[in-house]
C-alpha positions as CSV (number, residue, x, y, z in Angstrom):
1,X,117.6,-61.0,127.5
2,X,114.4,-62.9,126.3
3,X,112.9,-66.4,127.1
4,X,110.7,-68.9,124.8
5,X,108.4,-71.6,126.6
6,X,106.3,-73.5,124.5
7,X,103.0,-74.3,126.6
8,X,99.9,-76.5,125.5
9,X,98.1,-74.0,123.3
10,X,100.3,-70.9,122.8
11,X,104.4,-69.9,122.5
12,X,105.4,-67.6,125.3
13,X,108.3,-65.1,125.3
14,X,109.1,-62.6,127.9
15,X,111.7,-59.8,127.4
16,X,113.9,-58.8,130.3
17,X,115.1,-55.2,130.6
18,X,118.6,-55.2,130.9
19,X,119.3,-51.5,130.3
20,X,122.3,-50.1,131.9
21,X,120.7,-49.5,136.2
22,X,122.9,-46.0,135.9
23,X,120.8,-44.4,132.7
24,X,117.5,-45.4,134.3
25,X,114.7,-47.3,136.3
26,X,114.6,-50.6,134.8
27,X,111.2,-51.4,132.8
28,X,109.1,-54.4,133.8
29,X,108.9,-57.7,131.5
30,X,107.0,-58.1,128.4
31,X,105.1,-61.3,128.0
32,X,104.0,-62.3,124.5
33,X,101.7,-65.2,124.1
34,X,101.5,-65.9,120.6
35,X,98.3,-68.5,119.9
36,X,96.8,-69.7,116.9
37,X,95.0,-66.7,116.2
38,X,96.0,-63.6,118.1
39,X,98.9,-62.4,120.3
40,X,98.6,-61.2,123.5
41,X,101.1,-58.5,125.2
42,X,101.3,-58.0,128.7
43,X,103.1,-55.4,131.1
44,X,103.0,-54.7,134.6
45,X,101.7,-51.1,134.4
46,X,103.1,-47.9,136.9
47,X,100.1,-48.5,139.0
48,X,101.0,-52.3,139.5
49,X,97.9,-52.8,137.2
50,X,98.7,-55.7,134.0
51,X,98.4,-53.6,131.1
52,X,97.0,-56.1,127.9
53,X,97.1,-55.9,124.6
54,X,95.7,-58.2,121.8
55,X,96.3,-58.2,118.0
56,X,95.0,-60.4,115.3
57,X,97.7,-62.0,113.3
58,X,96.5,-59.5,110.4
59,X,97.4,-56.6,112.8
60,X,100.5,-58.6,114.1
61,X,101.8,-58.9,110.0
62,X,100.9,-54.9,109.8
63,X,103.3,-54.1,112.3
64,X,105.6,-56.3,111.2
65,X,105.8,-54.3,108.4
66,X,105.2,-51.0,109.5
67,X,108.6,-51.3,111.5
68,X,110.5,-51.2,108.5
69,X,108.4,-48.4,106.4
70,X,108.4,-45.0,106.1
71,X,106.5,-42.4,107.6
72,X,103.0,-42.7,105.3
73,X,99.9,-44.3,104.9
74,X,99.5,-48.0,103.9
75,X,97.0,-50.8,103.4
76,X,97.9,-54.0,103.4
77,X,95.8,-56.1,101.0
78,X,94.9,-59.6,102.4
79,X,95.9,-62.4,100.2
């Protein structure tokens, strides 16, 4: 399960484990602010610590695509 909010400056979406409770402990949200310029991801970490992580929107596009390539080496040429 997910959820989209559209705030002043930035889209947020936060993804809801909903694994089976039998196979497993249940992960904490995601929250993904997505801004103008960067996107910010954000987890509760094991030590109740929010664990954040930032990409530019050139890093965002490079995983993008890395999720749909083969294991290698790639550089994406900016256009």
């Amino acid at each position: 399960m997910f959820t989209i909010e559209h705030d002043f400056d930035a889209t947020v979406i936060t993804l809801i484990d909903e694994t089976d409770p039998n196979s497993g402990p249940l992960n904490e949200d995601v929250v993904i602010l997505s801004f103008d310029d960067r996107v910010i991801v954000e987890q509760i970490g094991p030590d109740d610590e929010l664990v954040r992580i930032t990409l530019s929107m050139h890093q965002l596009t490079e995983l993008r695509l890395a999720l749909n390539l083969p294991e290698g080496n790639y550089r994406i040429e900016r256009g």
